[in-house]
N, CA, C and O atoms as CSV, one atom per row, in Angstrom:
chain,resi,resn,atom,element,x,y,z
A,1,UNK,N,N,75.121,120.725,105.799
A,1,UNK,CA,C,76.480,120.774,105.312
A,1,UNK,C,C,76.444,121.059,103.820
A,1,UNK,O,O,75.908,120.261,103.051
A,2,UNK,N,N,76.973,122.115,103.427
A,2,UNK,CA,C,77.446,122.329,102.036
A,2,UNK,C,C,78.545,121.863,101.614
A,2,UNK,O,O,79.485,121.651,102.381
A,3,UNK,N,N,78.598,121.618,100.262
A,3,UNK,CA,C,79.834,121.078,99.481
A,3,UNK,C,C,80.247,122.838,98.887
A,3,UNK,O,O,79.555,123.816,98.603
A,4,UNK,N,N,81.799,122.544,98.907
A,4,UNK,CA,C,81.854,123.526,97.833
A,4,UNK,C,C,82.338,123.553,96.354
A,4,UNK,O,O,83.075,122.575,96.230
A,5,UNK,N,N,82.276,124.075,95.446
A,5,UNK,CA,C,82.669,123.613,94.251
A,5,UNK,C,C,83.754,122.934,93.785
A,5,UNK,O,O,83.567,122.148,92.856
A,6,UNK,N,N,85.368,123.135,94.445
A,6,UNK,CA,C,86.444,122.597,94.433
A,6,UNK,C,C,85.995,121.009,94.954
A,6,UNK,O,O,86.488,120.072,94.326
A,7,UNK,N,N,85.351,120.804,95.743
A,7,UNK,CA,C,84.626,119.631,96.684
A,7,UNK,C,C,84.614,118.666,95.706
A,7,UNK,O,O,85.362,117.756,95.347
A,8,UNK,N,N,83.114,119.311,95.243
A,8,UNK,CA,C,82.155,118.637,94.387
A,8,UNK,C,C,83.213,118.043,93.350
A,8,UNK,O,O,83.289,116.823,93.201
A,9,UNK,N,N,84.262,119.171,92.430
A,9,UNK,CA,C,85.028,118.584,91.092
A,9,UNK,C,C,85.805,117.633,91.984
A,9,UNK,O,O,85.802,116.419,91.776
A,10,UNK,N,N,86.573,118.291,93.133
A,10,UNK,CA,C,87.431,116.382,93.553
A,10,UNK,C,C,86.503,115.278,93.562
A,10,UNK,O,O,87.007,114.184,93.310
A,11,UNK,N,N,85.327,115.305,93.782
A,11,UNK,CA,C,84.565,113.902,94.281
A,11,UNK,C,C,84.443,113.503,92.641
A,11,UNK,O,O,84.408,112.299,92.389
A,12,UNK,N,N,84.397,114.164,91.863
A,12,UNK,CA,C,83.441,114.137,90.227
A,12,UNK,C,C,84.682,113.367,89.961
A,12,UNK,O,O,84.693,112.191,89.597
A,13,UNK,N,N,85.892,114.226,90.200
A,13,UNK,CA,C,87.126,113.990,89.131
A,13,UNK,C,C,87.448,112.493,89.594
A,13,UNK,O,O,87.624,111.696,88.671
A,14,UNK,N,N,87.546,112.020,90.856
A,14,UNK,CA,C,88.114,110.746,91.350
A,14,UNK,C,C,86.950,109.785,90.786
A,14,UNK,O,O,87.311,108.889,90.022
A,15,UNK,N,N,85.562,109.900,91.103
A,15,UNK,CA,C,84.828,109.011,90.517
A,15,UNK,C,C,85.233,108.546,88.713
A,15,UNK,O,O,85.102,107.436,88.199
A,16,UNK,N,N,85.763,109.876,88.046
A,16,UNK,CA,C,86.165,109.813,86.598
A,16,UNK,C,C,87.353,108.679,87.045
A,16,UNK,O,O,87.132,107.498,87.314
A,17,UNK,N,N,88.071,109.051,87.049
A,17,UNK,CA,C,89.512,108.020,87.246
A,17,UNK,C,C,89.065,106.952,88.031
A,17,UNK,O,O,89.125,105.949,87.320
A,18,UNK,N,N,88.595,106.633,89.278
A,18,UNK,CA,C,87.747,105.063,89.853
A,18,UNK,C,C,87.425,104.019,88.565
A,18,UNK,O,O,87.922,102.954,88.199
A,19,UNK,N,N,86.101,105.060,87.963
A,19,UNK,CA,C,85.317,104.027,86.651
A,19,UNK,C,C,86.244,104.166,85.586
A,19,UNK,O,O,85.798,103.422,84.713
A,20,UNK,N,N,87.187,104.651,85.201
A,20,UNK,CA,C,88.590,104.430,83.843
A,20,UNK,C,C,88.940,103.290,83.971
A,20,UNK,O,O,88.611,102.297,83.321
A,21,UNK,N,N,90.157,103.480,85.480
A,21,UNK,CA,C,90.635,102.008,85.821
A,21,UNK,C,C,89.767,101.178,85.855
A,21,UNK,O,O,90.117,100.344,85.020
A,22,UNK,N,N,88.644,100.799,86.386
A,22,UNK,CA,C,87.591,99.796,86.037
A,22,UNK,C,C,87.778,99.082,84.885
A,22,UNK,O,O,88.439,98.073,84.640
A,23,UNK,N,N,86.908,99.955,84.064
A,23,UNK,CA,C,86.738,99.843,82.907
A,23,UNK,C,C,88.243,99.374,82.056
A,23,UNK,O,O,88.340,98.268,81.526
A,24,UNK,N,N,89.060,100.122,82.037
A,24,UNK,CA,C,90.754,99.940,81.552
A,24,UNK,C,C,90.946,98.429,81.581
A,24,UNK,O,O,91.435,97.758,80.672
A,25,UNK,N,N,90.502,97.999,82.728
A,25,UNK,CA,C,90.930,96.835,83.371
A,25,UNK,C,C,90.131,95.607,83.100
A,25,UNK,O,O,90.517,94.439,83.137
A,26,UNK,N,N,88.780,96.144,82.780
A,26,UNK,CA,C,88.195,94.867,81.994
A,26,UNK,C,C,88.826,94.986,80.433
A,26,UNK,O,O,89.378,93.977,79.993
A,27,UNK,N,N,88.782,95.808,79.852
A,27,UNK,CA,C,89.179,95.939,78.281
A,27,UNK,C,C,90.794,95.679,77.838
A,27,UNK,O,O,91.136,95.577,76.660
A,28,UNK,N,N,91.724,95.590,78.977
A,28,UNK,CA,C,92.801,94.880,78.433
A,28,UNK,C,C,93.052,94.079,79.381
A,28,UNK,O,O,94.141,93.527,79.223
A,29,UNK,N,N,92.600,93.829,80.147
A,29,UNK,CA,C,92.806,91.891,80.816
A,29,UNK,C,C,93.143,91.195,79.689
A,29,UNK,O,O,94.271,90.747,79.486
A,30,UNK,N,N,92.072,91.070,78.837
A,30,UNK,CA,C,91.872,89.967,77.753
A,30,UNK,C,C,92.919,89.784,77.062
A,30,UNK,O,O,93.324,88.691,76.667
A,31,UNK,N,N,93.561,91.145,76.821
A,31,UNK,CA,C,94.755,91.655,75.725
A,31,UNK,C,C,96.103,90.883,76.352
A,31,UNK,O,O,97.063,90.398,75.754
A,32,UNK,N,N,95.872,90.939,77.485
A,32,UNK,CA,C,97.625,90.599,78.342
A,32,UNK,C,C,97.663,88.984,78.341
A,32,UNK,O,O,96.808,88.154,78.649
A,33,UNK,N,N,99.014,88.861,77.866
A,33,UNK,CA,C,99.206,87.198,77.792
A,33,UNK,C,C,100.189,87.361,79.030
A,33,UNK,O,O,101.092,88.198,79.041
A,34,UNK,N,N,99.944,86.538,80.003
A,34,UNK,CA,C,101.304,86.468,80.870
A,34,UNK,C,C,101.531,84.943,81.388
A,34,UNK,O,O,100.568,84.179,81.331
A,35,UNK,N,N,102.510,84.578,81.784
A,35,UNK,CA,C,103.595,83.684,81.710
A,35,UNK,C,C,104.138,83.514,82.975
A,35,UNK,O,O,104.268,84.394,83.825
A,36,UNK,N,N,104.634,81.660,83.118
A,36,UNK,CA,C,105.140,81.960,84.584
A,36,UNK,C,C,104.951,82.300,85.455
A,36,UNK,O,O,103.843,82.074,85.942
A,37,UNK,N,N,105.752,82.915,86.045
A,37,UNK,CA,C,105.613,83.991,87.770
A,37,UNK,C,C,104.458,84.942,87.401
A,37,UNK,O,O,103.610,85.207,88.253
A,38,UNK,N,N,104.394,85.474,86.140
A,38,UNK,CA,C,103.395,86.887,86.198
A,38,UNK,C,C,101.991,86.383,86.073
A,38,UNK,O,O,101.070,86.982,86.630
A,39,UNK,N,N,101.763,85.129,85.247
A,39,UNK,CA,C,100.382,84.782,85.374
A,39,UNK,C,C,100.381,84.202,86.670
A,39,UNK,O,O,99.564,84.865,87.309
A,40,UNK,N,N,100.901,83.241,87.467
A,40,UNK,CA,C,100.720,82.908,88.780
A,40,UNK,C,C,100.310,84.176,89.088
A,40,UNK,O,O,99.156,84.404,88.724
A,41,UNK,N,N,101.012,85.301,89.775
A,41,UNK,CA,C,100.710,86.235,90.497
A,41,UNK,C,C,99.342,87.043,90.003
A,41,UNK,O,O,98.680,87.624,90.863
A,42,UNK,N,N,98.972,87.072,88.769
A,42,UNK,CA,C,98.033,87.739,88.034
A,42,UNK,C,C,96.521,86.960,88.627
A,42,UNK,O,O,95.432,87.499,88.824
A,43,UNK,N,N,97.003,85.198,88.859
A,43,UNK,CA,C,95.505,84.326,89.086
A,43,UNK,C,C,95.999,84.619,90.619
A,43,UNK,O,O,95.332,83.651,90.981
A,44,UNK,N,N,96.528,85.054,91.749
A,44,UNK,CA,C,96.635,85.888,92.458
A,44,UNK,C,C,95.705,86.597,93.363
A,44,UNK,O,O,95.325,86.212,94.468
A,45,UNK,N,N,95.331,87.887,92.629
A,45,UNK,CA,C,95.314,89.140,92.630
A,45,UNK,C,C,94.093,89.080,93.779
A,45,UNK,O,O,94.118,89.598,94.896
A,46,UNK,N,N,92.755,88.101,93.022
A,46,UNK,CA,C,91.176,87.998,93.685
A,46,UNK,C,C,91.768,87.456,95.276
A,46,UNK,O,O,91.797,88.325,96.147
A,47,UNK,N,N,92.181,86.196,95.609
A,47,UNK,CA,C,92.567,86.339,96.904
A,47,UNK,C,C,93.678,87.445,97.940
A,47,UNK,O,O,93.593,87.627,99.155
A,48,UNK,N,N,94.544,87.966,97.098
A,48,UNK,CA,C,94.780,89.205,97.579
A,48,UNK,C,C,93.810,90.202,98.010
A,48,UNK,O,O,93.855,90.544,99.191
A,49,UNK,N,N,93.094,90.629,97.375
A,49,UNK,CA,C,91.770,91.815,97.340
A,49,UNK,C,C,91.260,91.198,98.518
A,49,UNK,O,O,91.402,91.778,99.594
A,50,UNK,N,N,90.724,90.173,98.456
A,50,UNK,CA,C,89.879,89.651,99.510
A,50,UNK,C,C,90.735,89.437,100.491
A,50,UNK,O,O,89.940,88.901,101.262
A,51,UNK,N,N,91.827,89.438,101.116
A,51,UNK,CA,C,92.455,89.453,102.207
A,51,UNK,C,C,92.668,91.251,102.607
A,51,UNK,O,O,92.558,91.709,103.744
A,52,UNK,N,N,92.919,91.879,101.634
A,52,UNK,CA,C,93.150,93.355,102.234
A,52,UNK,C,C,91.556,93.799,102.809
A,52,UNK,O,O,91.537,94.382,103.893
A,53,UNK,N,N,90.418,93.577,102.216
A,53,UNK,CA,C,89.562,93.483,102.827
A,53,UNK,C,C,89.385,92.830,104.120
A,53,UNK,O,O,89.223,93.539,105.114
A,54,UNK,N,N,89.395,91.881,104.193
A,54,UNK,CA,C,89.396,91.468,105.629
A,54,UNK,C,C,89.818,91.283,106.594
A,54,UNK,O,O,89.302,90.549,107.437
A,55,UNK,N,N,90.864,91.897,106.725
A,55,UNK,CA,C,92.068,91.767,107.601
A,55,UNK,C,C,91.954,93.075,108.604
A,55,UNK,O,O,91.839,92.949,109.823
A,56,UNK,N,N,91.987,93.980,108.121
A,56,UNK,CA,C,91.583,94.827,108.987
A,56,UNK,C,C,90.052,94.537,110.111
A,56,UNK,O,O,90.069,94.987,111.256
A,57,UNK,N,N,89.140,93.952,109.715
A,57,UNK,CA,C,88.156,93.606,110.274
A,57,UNK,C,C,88.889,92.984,111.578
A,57,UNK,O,O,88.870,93.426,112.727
A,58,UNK,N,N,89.611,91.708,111.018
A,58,UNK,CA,C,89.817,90.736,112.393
A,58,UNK,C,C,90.985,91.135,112.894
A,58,UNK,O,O,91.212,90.631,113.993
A,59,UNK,N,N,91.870,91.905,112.466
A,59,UNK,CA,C,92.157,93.024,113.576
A,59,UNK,C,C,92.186,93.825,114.443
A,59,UNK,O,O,93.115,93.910,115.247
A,60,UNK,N,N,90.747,94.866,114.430
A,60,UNK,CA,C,90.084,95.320,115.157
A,60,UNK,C,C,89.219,95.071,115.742
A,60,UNK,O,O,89.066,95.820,116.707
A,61,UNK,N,N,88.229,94.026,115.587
A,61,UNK,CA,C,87.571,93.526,116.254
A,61,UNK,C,C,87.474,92.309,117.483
A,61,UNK,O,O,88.383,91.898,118.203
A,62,UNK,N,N,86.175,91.938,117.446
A,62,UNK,CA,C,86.722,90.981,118.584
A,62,UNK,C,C,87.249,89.526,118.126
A,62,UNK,O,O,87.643,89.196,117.008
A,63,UNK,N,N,87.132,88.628,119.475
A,63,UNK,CA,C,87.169,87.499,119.330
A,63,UNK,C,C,86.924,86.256,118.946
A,63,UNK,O,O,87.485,85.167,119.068
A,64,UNK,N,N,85.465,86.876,118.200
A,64,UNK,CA,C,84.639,86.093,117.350
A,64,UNK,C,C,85.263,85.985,116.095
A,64,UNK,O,O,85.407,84.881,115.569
A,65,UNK,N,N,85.659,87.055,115.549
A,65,UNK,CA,C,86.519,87.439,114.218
A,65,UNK,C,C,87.657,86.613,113.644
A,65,UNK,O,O,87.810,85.878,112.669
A,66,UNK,N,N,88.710,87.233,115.106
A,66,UNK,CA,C,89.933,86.126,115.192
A,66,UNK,C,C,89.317,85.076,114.949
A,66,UNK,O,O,89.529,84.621,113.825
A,67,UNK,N,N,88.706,84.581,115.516
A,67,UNK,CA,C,88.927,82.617,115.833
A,67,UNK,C,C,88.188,82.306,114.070
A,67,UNK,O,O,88.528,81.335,113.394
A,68,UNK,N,N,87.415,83.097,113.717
A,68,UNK,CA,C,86.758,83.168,112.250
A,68,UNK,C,C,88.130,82.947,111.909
A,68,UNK,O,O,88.736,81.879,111.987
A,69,UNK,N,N,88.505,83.902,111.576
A,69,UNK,CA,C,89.891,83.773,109.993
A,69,UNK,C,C,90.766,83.028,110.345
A,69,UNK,O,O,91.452,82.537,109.448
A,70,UNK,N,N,91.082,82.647,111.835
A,70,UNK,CA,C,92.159,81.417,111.733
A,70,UNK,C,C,91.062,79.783,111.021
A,70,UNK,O,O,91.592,78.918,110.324
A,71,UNK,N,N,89.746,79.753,111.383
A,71,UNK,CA,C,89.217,78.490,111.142
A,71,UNK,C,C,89.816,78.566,109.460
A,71,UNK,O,O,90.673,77.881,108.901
A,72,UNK,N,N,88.891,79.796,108.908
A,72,UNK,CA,C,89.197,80.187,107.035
A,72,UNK,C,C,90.538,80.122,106.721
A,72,UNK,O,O,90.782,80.090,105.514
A,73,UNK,N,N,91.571,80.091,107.559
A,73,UNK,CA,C,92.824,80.393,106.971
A,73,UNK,C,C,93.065,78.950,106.902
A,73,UNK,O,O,93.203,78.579,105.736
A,74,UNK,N,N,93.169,77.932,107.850
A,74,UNK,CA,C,93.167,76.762,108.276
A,74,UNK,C,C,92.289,75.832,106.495
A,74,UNK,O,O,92.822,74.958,105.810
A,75,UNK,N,N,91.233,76.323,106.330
A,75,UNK,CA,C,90.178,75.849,105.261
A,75,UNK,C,C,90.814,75.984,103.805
A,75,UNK,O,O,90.669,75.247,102.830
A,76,UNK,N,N,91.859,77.609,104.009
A,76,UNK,CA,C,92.097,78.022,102.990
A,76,UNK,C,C,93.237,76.999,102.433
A,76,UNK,O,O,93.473,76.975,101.225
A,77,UNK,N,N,93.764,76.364,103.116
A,77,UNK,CA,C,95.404,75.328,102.548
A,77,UNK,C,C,94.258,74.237,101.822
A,77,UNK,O,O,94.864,74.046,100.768
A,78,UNK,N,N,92.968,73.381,101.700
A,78,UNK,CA,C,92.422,72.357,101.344
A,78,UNK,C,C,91.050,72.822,100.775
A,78,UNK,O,O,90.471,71.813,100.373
A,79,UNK,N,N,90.313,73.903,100.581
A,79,UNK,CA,C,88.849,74.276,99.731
A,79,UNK,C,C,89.711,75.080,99.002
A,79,UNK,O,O,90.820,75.535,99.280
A,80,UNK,N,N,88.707,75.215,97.599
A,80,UNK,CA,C,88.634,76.623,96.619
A,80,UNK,C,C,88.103,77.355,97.200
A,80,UNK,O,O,87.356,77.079,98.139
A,81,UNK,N,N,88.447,78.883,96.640
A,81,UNK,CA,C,88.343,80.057,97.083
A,81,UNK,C,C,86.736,79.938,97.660
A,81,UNK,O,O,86.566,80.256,98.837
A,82,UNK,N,N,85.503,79.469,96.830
A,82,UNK,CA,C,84.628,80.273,97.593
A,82,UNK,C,C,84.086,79.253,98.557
A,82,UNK,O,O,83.210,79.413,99.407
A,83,UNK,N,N,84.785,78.160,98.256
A,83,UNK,CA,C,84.541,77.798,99.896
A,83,UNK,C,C,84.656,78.433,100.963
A,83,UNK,O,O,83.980,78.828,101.913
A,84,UNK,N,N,86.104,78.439,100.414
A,84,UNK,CA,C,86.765,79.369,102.167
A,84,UNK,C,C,86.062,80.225,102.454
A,84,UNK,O,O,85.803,80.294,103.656
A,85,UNK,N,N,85.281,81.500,101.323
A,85,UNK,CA,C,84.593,82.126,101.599
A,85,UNK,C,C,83.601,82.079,102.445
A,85,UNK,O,O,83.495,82.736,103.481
A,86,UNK,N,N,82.476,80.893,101.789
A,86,UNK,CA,C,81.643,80.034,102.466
A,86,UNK,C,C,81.667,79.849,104.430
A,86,UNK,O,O,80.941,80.289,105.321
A,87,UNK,N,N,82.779,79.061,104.409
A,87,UNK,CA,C,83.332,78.571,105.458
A,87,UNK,C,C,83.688,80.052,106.979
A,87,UNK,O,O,83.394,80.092,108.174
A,88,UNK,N,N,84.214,80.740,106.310
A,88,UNK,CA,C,84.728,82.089,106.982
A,88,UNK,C,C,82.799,82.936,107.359
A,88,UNK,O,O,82.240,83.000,108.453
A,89,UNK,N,N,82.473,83.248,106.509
A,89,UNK,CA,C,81.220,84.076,106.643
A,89,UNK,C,C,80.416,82.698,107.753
A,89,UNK,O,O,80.434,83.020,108.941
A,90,UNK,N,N,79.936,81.668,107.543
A,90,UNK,CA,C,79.316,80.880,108.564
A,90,UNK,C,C,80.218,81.134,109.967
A,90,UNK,O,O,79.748,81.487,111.048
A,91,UNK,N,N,81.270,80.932,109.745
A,91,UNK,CA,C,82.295,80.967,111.199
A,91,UNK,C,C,81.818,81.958,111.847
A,91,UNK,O,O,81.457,81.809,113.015
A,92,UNK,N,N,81.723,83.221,111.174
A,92,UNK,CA,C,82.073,84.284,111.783
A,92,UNK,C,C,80.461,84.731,112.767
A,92,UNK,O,O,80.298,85.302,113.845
A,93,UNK,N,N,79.462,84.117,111.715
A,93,UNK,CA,C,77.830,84.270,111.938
A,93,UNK,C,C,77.604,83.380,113.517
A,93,UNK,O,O,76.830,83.778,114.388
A,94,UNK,N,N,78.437,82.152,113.632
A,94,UNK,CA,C,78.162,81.371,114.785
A,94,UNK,C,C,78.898,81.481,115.620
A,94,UNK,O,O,78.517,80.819,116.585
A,95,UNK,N,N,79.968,82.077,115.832
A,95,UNK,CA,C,80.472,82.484,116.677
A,95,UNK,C,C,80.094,83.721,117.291
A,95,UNK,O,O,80.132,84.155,118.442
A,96,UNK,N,N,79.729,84.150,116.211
A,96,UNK,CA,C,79.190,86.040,116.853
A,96,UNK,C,C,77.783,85.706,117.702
A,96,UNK,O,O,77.658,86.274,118.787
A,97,UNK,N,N,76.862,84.924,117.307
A,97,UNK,CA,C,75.757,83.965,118.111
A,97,UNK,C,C,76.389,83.344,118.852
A,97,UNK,O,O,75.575,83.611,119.736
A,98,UNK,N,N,77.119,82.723,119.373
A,98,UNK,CA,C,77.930,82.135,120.721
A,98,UNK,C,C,78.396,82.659,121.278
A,98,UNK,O,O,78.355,82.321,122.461
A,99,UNK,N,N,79.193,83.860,120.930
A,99,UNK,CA,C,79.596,84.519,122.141
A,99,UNK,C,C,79.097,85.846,122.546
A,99,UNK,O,O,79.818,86.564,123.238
A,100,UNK,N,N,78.088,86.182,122.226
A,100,UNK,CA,C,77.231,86.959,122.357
A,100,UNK,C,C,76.664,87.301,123.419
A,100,UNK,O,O,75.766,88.143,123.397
């Protein structure tokens, strides 16, 4: 399979803009004071990310999955985040070994 040059500059050009925002985003985090509703939503953001990630998983998959993210969701009202994390990745490891 060949790339062709138009190819190659879309893949180049999006990687340019990917690592900006990155980068953008570590260098004025620091800068932004926010308040209220916007810092709530701002300390936010990391369990957001990590739900758009995984959600599709236990959607499509099986039954091992489901019963995973309801245990983590269940974990998620009483642990910090990387518990739940914790908690969800073991679920998902022993159940996928149990029902296997």
């Amino acid at each position: 399979m060949t790339l062709s040059v138009p190819t190659i500059l879309a893949i180049i050009g999006m990687a340019i803009v990917t690592y900006a925002t990155r980068i953008g985003g570590l260098f004025f985090a620091d800068k932004l004071q926010f308040k209220g509703k916007a810092k709530a939503a701002f300390d936010e953001i990391p369990a957001a990310v990590l739900v758009s990630v995984i959600a599709p998983a236990v959607l499509t998959t099986g039954p091992a999955e489901t019963i995973a993210a309801l245990i983590t969701i269940l974990c998620a009202r009483r642990l910090p985040l990387i518990a739940v994390v914790i908690v969800g990745v073991v679920a998902v490891v022993v159940l996928r070994l149990l029902m296997s």
